[in-house]
Every structure is written in C-alpha cells, then in structure tokens.
Kinemage of the C-alpha trace (Angstrom):
@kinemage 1
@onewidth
@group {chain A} dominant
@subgroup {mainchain}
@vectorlist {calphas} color= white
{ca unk a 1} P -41.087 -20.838 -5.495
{ca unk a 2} L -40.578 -23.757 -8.261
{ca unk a 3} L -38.595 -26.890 -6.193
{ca unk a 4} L -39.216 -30.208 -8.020
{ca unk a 5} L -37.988 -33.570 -6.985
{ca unk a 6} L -35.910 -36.002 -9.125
{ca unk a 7} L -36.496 -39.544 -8.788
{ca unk a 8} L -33.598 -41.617 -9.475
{ca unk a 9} L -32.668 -45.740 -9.708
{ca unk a 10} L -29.048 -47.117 -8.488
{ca unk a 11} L -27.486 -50.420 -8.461
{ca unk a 12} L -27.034 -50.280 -5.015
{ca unk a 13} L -27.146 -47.624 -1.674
{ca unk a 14} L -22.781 -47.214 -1.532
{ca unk a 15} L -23.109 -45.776 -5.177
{ca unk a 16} L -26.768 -43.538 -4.222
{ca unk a 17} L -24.901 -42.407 -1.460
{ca unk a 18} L -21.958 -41.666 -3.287
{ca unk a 19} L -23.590 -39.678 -6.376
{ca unk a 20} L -26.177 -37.789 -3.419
{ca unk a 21} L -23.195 -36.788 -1.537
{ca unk a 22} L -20.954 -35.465 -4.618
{ca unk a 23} L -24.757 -34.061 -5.614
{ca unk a 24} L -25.457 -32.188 -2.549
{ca unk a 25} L -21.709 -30.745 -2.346
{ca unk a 26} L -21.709 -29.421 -5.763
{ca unk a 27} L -24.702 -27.677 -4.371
{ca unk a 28} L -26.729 -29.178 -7.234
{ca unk a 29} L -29.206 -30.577 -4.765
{ca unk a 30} L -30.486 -29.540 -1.261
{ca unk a 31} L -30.637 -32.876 -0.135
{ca unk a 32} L -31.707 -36.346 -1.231
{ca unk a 33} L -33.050 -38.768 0.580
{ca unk a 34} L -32.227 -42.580 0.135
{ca unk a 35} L -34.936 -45.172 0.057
{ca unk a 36} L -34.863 -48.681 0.986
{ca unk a 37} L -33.976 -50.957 -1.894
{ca unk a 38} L -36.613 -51.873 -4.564
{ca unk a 39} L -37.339 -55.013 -6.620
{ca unk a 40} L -36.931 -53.626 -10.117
{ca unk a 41} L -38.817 -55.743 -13.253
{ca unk a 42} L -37.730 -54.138 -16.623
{ca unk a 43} L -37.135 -54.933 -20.282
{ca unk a 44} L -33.742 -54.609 -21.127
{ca unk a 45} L -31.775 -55.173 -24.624
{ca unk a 46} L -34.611 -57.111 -25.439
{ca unk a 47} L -35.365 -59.486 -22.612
{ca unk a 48} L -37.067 -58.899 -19.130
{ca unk a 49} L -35.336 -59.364 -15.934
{ca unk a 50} L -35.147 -58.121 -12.361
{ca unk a 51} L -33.307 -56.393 -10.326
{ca unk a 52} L -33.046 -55.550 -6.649
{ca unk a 53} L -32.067 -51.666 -6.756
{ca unk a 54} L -32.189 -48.517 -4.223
{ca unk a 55} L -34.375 -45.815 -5.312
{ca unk a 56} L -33.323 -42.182 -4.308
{ca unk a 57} L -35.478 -38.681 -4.586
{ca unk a 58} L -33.353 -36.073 -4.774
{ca unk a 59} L -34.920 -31.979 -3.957
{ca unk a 60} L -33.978 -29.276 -5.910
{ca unk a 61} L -34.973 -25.984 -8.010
{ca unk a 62} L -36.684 -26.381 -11.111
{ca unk a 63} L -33.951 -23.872 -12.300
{ca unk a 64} L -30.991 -26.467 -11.786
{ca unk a 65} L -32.803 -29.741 -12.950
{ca unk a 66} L -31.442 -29.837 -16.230
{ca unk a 67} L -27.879 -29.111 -14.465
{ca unk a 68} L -28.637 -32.327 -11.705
{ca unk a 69} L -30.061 -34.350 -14.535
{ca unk a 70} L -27.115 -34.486 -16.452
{ca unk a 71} L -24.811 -34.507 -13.602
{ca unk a 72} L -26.379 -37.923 -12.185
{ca unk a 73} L -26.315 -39.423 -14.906
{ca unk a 74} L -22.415 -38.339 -15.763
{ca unk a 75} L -21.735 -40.483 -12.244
{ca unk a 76} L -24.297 -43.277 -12.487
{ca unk a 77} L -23.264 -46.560 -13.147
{ca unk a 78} L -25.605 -47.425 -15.719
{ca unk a 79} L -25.550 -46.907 -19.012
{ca unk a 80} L -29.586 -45.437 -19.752
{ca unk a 81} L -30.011 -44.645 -15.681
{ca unk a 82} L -33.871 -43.933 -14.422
{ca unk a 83} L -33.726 -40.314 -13.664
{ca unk a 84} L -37.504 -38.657 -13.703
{ca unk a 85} L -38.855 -35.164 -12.423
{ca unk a 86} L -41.830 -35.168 -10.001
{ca unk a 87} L -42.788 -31.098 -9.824
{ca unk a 88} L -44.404 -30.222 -6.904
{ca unk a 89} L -47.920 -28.612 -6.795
{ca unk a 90} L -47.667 -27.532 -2.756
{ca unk a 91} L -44.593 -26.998 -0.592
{ca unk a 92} L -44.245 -25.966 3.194
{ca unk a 93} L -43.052 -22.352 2.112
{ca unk a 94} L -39.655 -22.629 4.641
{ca unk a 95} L -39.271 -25.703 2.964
{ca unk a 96} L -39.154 -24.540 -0.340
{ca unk a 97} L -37.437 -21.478 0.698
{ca unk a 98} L -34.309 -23.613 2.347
{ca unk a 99} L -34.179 -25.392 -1.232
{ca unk a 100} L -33.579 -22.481 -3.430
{ca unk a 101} L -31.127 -20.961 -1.356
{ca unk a 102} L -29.202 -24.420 -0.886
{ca unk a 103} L -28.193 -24.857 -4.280
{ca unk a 104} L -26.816 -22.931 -6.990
C-alpha cells in the first residue's frame, strides 16, 4: 500500500474548495481535507510579506502524485503555488485500502 499526502497553500477556502472538489471528481484524489486559514510569512520577488492563506492536505496514491501535482497547480491561482508530498510511514490498512481504490 503506498498513499502519500499532498500538502497544498491557497489564497483563500472558495478556491481550496474549488480545486479539492474538481480534484476529488477527476478521481485524482480520495479526499482532501480543508484546514483553517494560516498566517503565511514568505519572501517573494525579492521582498518579505504576509499573507493570511488556507492550507489543504489532499490523500492520494503515490502512483497518481505526479498526475495531482500537476493538476493543482494547472487550477491554482498562483503563479509558483506550495504543493509538497508528505509519504506516509503507517496507515490504518482500510484506510489505505479505500484510497487506492478511490482514485485512478
């Protein structure tokens, strides 16, 4: 069983929601799960600055990350988007299971 999670930054939760839903109907995803929003500090063209931001964590098999990788960031607002891989060492087993047959 290989299901990683994929970390991801938005402007806001109408466009997380948004991408996660086109996500999970393309069956790229299983699900993803919506955070509350963050306070983001970053360097950016040179200069920091802040941001308040909604983080999302998408679940998925390691097979289609490359696929949901490019896919996000195809529909995400920004121009160099956050999108990050956290692979899981342990997974319920039923868990994992419902992943890899939710997607593809």
């Amino acid at each position: 069983m290989s299901v990683v999670s994929v970390y991801v930054i938005f402007a806001n939760a109408d466009e997380a929601e948004s991408v996660g839903r086109t996500i999970v109907e393309e069956r790229l995803a299983a699900c993803v799960n919506i955070l509350g929003p963050v306070r983001s500090i970053y360097r950016w063209q040179g200069a920091a600055k802040s941001a308040d931001e909604v983080a999302a964590i998408f679940k998925t098999a390691y097979a289609m990350t490359d696929r949901l990788i490019a896919r996000i960031a195809d529909l995400h607002s920004y121009d160099v988007p956050c999108i990050a891989t956290w692979p899981i060492d342990k997974i319920l087993a039923a868990y994992g299971d419902w992943v890899e047959e939710s997607v593809g």
